[in-house]
DSSP file (Angstrom, degrees, kcal/mol; ACC not computed):
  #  RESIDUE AA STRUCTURE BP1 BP2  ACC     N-H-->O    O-->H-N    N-H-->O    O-->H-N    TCO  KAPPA ALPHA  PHI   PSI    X-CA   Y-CA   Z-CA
    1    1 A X              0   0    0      0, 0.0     2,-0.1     0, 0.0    65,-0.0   0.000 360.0 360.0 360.0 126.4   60.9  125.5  240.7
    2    2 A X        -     0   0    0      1,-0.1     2,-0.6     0, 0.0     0, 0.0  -0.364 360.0-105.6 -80.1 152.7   61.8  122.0  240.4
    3    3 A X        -     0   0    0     -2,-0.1    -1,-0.1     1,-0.1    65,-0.0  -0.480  45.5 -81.9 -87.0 140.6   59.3  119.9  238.3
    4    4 A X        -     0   0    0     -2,-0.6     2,-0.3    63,-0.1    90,-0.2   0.155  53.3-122.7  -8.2 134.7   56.7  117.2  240.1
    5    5 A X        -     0   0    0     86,-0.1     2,-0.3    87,-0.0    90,-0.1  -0.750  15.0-116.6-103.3 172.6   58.5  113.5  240.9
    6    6 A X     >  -     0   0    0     -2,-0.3     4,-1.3     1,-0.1    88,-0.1  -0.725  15.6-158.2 -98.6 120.2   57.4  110.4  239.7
    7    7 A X  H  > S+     0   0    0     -2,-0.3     4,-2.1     2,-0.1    -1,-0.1   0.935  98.2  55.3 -88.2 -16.4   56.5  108.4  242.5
    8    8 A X  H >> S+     0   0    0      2,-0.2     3,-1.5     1,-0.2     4,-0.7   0.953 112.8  48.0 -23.7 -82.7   56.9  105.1  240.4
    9    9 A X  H 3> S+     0   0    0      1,-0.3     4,-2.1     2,-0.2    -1,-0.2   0.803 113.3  49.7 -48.0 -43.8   60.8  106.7  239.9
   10   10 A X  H 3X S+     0   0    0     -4,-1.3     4,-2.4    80,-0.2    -1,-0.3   0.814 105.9  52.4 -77.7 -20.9   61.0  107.4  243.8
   11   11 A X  H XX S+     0   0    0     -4,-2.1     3,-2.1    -3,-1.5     4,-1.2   0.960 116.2  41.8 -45.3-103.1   59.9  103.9  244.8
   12   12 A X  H 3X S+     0   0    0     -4,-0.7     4,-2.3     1,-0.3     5,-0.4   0.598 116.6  52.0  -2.6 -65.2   62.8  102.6  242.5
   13   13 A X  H 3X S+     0   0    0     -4,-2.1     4,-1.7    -5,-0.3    -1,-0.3   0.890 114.5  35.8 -46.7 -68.8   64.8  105.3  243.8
   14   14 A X  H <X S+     0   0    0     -4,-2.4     4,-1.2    -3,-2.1    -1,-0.2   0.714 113.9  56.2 -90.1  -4.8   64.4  104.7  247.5
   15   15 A X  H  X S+     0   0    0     -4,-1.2     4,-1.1     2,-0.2    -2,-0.2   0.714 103.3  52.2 -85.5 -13.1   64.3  101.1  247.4
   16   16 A X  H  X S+     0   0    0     -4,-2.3     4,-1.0    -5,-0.4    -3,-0.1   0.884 103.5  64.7 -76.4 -29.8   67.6  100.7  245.6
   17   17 A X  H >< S+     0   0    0     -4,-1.7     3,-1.3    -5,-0.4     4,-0.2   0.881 111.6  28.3 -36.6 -88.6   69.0  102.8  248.3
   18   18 A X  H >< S+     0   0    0     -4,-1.2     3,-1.2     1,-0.3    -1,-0.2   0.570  97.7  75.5 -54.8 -16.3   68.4  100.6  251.0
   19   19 A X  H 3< S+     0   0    0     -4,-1.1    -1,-0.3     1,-0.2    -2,-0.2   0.713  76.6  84.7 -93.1  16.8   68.5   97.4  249.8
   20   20 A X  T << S+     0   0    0     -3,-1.3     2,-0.9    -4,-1.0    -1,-0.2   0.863  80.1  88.9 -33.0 -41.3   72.6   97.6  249.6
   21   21 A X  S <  S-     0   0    0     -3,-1.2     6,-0.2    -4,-0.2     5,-0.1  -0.347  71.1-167.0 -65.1 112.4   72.1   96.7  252.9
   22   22 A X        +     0   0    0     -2,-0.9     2,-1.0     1,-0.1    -1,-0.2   0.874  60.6  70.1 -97.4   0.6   72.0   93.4  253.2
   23   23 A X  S >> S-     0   0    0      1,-0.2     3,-1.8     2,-0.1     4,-1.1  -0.772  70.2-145.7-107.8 133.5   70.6   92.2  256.7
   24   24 A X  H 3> S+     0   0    0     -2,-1.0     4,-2.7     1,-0.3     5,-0.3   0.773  92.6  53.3 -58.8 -44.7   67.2   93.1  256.6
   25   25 A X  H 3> S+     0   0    0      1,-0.2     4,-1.3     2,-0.2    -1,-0.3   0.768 108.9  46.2 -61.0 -18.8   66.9   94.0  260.3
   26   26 A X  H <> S+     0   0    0     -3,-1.8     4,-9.1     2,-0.2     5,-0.3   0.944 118.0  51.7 -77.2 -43.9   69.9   96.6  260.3
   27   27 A X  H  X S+     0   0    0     -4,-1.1     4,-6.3     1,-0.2    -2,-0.2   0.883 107.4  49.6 -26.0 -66.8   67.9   97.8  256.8
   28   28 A X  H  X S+     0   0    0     -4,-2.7     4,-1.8     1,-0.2    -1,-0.2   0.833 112.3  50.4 -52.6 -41.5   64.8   98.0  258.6
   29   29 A X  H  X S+     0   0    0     -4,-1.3     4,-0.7    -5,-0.3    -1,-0.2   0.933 111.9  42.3 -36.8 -62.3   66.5  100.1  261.3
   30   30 A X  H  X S+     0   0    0     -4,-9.1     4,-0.9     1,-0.2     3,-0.3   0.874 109.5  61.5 -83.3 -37.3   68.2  102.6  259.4
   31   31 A X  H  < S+     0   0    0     -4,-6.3    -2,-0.2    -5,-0.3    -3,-0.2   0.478 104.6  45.5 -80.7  14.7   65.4  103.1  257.3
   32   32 A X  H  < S+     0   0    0     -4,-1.8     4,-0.3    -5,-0.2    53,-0.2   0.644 105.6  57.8 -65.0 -44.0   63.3  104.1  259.6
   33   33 A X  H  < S+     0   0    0     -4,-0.7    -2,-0.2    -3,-0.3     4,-0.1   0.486 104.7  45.3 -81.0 -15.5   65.2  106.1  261.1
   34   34 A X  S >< S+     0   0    0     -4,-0.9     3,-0.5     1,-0.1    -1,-0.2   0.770 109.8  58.5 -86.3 -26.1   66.1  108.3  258.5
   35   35 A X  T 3  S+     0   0    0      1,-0.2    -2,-0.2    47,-0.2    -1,-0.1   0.755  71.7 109.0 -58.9 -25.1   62.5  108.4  257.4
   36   36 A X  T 3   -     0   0    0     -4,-0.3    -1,-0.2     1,-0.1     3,-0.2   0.604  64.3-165.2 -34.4 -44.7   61.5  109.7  260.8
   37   37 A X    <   -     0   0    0     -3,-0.5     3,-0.1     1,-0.2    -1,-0.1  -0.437  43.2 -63.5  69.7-163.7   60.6  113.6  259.5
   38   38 A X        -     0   0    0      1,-0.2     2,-0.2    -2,-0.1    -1,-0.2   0.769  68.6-144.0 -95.8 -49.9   60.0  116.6  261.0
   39   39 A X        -     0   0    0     34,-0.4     2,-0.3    -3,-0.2    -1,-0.2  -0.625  30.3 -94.7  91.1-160.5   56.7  115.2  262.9
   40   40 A X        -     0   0    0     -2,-0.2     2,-0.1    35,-0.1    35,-0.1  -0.975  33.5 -86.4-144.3 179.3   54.1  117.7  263.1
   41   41 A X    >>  -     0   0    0     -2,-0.3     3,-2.8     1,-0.1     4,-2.2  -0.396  34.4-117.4 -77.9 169.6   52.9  120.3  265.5
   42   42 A X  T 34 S+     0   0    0      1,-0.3    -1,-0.1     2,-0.2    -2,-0.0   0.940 115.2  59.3 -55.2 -41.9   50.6  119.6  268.0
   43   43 A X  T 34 S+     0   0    0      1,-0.2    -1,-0.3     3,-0.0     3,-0.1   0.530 107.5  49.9 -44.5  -1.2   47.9  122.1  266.2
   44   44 A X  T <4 S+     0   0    0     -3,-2.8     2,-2.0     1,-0.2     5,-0.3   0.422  92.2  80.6-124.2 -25.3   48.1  119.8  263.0
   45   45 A X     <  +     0   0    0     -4,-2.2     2,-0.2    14,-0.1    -1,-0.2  -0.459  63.8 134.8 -85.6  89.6   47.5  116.5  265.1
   46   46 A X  S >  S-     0   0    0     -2,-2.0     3,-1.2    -3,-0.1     4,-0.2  -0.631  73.7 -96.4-119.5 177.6   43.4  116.7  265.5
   47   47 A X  G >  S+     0   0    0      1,-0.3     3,-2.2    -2,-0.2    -1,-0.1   0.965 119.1  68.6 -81.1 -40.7   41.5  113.9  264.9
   48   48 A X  G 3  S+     0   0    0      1,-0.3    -1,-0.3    -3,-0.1    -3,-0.1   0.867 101.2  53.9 -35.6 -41.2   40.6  114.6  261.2
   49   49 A X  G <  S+     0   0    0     -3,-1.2    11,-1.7    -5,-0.3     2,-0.6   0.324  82.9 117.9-103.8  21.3   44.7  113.8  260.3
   50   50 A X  B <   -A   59   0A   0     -3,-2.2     2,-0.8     9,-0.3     9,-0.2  -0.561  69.2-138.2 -44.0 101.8   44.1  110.6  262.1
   51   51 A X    >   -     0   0    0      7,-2.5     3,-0.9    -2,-0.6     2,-0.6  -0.793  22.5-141.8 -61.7 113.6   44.8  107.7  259.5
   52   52 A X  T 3  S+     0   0    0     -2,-0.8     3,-0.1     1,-0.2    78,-0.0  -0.791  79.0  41.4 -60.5 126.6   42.1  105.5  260.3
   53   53 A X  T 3  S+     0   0    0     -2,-0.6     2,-0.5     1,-0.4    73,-0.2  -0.013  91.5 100.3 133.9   2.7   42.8  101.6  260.2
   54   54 A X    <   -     0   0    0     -3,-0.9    -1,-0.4     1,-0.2     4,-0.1  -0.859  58.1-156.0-103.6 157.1   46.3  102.0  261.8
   55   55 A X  S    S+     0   0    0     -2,-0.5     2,-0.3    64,-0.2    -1,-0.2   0.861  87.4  70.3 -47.4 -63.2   46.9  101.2  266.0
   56   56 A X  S    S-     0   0    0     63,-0.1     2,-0.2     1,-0.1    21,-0.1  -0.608 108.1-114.0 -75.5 122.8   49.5  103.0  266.3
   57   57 A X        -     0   0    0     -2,-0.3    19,-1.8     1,-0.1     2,-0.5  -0.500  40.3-175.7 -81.1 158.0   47.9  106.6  266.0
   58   58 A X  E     - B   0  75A   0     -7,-0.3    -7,-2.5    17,-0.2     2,-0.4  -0.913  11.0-160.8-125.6 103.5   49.2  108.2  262.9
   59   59 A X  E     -AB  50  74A   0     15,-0.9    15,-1.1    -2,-0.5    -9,-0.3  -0.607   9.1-172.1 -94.1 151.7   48.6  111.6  261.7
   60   60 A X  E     - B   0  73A   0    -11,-1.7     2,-0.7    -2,-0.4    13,-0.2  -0.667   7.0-163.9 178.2 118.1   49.0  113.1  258.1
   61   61 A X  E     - B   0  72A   0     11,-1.5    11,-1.0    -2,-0.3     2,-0.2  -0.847  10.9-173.4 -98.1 106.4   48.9  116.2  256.4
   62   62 A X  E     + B   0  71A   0     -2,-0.7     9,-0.2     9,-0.2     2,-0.2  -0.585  10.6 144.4-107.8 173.3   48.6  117.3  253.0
   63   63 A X        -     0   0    0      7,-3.5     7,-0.4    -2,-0.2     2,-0.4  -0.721  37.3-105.4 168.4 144.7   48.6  119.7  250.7
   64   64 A X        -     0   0    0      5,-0.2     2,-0.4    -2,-0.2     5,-0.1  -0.639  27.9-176.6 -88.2  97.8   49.3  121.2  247.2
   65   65 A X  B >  S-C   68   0B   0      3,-0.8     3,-1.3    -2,-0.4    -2,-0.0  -0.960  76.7 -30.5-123.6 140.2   52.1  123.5  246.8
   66   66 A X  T 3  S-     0   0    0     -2,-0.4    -1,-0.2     1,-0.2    -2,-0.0   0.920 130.2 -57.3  28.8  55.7   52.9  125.3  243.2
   67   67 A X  T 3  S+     0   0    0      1,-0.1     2,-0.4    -3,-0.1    -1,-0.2   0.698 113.0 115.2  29.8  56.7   51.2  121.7  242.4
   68   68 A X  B <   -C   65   0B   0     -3,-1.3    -3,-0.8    27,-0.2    25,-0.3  -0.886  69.7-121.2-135.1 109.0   53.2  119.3  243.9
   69   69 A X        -     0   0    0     24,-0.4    24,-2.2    -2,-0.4     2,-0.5   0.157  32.2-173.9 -51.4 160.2   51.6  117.2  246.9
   70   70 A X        -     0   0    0     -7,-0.4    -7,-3.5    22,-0.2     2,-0.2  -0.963   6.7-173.2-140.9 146.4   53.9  117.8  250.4
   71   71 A X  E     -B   62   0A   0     -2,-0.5     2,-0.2    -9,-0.2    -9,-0.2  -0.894   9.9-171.6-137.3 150.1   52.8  115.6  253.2
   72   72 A X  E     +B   61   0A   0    -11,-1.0   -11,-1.5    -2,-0.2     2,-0.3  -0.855  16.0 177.4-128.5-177.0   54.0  115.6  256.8
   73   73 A X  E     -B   60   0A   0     -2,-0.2   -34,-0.4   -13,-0.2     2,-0.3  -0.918  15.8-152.7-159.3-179.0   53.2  113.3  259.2
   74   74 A X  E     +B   59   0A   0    -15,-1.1   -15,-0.9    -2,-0.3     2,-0.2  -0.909   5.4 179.7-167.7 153.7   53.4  111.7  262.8
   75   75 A X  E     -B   58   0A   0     -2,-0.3   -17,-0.2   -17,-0.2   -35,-0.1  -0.944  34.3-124.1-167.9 161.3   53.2  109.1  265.0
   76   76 A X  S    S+     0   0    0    -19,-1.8     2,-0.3    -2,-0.2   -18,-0.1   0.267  95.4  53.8 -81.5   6.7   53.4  107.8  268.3
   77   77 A X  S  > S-     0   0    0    -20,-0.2     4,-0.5     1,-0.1    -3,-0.0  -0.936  72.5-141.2-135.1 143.8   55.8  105.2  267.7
   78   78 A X  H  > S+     0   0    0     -2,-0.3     4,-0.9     2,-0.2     5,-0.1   0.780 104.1  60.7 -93.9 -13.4   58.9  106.0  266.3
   79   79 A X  H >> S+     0   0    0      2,-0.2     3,-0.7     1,-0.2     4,-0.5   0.963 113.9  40.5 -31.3 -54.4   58.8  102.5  264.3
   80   80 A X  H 3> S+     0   0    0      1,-0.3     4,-4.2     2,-0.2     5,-0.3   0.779 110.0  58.6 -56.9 -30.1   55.6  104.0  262.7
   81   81 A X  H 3X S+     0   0    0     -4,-0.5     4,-0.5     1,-0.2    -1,-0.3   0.824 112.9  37.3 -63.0 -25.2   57.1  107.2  262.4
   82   82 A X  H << S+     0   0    0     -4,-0.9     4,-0.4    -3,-0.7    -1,-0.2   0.498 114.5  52.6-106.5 -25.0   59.8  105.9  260.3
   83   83 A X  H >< S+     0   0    0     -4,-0.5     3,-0.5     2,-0.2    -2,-0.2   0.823 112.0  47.0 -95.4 -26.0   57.8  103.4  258.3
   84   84 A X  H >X S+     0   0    0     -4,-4.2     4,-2.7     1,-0.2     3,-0.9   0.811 105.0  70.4 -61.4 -36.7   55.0  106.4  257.3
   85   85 A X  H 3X S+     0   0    0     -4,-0.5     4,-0.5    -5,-0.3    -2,-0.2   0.780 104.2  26.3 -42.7 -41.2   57.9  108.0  256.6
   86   86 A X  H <4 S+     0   0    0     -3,-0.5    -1,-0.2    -4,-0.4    -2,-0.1   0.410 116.3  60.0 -95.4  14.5   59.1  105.9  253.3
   87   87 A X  H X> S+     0   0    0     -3,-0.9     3,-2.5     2,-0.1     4,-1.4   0.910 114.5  40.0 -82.7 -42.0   55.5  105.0  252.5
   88   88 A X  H 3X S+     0   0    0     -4,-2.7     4,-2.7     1,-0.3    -2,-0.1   0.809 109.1  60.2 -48.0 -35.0   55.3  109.4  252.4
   89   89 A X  H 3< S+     0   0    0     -4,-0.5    -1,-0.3    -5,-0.4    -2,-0.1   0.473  98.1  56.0 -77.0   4.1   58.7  109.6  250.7
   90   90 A X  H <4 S+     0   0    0     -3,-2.5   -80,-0.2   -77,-0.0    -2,-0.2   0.718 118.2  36.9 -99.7 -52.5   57.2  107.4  247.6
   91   91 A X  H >< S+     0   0    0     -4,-1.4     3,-0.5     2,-0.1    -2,-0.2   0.916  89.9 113.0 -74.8 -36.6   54.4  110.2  247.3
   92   92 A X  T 3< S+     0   0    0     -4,-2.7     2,-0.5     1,-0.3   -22,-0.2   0.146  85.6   8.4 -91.4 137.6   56.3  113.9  248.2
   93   93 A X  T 3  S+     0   0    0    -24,-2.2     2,-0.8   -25,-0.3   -24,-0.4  -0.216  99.7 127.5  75.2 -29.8   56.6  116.3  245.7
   94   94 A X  S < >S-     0   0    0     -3,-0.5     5,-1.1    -2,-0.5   -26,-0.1  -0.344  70.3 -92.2 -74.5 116.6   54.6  114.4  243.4
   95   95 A X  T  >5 -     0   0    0     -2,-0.8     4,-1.8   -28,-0.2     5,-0.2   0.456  31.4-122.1 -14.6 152.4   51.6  115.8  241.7
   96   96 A X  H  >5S+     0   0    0      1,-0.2     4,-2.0     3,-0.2    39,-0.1   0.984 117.5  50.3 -66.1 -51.0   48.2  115.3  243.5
   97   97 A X  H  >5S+     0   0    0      2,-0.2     4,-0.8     1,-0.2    -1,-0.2   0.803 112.7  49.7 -65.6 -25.6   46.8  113.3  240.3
   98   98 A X  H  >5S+     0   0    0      2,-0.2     4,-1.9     3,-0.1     3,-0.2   0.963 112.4  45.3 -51.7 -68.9   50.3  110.9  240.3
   99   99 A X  H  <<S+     0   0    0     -4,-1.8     3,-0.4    -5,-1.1    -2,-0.2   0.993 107.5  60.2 -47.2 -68.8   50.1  110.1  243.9
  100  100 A X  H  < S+     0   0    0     -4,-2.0    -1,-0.2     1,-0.3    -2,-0.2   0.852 110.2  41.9 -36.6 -40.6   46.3  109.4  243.5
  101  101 A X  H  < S+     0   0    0     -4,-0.8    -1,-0.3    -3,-0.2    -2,-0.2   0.931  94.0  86.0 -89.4 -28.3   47.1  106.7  241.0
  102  102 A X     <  -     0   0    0     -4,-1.9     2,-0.3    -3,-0.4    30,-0.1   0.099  49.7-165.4 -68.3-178.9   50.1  104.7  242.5
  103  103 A X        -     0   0    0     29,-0.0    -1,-0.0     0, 0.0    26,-0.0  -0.768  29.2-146.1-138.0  98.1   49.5  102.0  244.9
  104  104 A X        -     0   0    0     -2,-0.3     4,-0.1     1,-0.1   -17,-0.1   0.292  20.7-162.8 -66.3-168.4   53.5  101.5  246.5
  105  105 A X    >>  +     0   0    0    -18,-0.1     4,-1.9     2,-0.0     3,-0.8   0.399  45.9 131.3-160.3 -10.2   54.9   98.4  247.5
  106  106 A X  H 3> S+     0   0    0      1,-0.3     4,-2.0     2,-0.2     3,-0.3   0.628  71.0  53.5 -12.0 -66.3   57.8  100.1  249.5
  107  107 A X  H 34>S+     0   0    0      1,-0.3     5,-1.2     2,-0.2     6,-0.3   0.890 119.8  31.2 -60.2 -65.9   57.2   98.0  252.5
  108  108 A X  H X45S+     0   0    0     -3,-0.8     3,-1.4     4,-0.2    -1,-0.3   0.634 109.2  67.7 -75.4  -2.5   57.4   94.7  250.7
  109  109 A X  H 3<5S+     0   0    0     -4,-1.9    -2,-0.2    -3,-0.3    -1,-0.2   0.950 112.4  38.9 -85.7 -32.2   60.2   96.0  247.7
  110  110 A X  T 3<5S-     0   0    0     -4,-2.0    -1,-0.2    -5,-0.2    -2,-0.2   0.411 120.5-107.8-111.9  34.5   62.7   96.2  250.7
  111  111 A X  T X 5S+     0   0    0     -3,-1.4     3,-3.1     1,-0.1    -3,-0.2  -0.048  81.5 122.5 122.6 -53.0   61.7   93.2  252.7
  112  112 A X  G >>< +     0   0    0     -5,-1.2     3,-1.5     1,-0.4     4,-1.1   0.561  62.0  73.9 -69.6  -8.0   60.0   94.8  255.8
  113  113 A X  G 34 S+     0   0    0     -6,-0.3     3,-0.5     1,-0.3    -1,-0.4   0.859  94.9  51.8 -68.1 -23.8   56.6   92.8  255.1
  114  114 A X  G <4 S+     0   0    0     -3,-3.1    -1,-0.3     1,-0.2    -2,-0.2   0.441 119.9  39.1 -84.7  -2.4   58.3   89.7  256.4
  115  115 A X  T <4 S+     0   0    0     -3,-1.5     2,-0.4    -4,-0.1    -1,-0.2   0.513  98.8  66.9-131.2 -21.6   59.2   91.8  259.5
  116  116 A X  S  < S-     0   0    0     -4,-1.1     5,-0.1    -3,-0.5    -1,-0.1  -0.890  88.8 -84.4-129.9 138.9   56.7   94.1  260.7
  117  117 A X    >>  -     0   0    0     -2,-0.4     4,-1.3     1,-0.1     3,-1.2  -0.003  30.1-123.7   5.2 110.7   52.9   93.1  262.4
  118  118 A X  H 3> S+     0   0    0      1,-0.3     4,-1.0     2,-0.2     5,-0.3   0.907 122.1  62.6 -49.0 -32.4   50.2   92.4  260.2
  119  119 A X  H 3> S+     0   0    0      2,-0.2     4,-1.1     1,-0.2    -1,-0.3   0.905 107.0  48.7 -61.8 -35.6   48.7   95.2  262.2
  120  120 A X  H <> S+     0   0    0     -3,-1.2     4,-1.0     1,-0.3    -2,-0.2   0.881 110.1  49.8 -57.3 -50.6   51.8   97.3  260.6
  121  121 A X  H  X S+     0   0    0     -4,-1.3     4,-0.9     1,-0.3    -1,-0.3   0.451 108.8  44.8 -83.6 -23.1   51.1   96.2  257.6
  122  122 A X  H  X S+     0   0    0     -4,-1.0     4,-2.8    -5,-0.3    -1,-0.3   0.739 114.1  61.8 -93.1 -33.2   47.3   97.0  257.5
  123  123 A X  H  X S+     0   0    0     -4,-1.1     4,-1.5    -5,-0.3    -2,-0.2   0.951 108.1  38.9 -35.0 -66.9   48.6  100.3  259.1
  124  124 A X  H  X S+     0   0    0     -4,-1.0     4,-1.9     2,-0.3    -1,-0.2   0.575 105.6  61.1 -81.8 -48.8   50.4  101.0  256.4
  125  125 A X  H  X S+     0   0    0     -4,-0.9     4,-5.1     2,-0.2    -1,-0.3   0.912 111.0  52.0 -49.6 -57.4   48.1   99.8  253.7
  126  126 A X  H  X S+     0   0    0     -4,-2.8     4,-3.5     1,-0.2    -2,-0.3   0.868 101.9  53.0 -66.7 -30.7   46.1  102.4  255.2
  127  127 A X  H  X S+     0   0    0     -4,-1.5     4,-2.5     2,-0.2    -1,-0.2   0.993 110.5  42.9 -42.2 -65.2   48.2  105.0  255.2
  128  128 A X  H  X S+     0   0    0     -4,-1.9     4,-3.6     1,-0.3    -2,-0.1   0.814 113.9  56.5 -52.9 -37.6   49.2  105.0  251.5
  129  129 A X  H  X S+     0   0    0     -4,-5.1     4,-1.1     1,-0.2    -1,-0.3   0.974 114.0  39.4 -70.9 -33.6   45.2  104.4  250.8
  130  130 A X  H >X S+     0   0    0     -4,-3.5     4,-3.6    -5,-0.2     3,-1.1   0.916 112.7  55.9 -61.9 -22.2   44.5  107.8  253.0
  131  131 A X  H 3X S+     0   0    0     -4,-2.5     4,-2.1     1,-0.2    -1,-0.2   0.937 111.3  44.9 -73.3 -48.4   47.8  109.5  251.2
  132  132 A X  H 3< S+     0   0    0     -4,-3.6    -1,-0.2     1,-0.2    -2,-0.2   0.572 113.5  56.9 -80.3   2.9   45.9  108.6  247.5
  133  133 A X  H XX S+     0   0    0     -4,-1.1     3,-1.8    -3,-1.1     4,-0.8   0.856 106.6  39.2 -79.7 -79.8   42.9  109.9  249.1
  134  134 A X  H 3< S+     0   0    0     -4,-3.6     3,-0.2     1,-0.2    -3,-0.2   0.807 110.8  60.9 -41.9 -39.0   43.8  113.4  250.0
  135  135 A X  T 3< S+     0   0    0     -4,-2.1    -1,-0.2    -5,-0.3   -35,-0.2   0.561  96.6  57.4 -73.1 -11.6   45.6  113.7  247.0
  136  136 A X  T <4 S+     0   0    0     -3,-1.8    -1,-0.2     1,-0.1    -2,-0.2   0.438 106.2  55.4 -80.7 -16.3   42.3  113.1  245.0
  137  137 A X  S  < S+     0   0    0     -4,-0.8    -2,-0.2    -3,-0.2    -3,-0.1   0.288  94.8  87.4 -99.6 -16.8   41.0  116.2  246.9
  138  138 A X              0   0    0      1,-0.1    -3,-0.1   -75,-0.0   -41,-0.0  -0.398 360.0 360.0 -76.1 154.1   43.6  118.4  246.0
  139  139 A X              0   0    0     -2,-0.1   -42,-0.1   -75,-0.1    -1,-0.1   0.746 360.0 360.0-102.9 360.0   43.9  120.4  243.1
């Protein structure tokens, strides 16, 4: 069993990745697209894994395995899909009490606040706050 990540260490981690790239828009493209996930099934999209505060609907599921939080998620835009995707990849694996404390910055450490909606961006906000939420609710 691999031990809990740091999401501090995975922010670092996946923002150095991408920002090799240097034009933002190609970034934003590709890191999206790799973020995309699995999605989820339709039994797992009810309204309870609803983020509220995003537009775009967004679904997200956690939960605490051999104590390390796993989230999946959805959405109905593949932008969204891709951009919950690295806010999720900052938390995943990491202990519920770890996730509970960061606050990320993912969005702006590679750029994409200059780029995306303010509605994305409140999206997004919201995500991360339901992600430290759930993860307070875990054991």
């Amino acid at each position: 069993m691999n031990a809990p990540a740091d999401p501090s260490t995975q922010e670092s981690a996946l923002a150095a990745h991408w920002r090799f790239i240097p034009d933002a828009h190609e970034r934003l493209a590709l890191a999206t697209q790799a973020a995309t996930g699995q999605g989820l099934p339709d039994s797992l999209k009810t309204d309870d894994a609803l983020v509220p505060g995003c537009v775009s609907r967004v679904w997200l599921h956690a939960q605490s395995l051999n104590g390390s939080l796993v989230l999946s998620w959805d959405a109905d835009s593949a932008i969204v899909r891709g951009l919950a995707g690295l806010v999720c990849s900052v938390y995943q694996n990491c202990t519920p009490a770890a996730a509970a404390a960061h606050h990320t910055s993912i969005i702006a450490a590679l750029g994409f606040d200059r780029m995306i909606s303010p509605t994305r961006l409140n999206g997004m906000a919201a995500l991360a706050s339901r992600i430290r939420e759930l993860a307070t609710a875990l054991p």
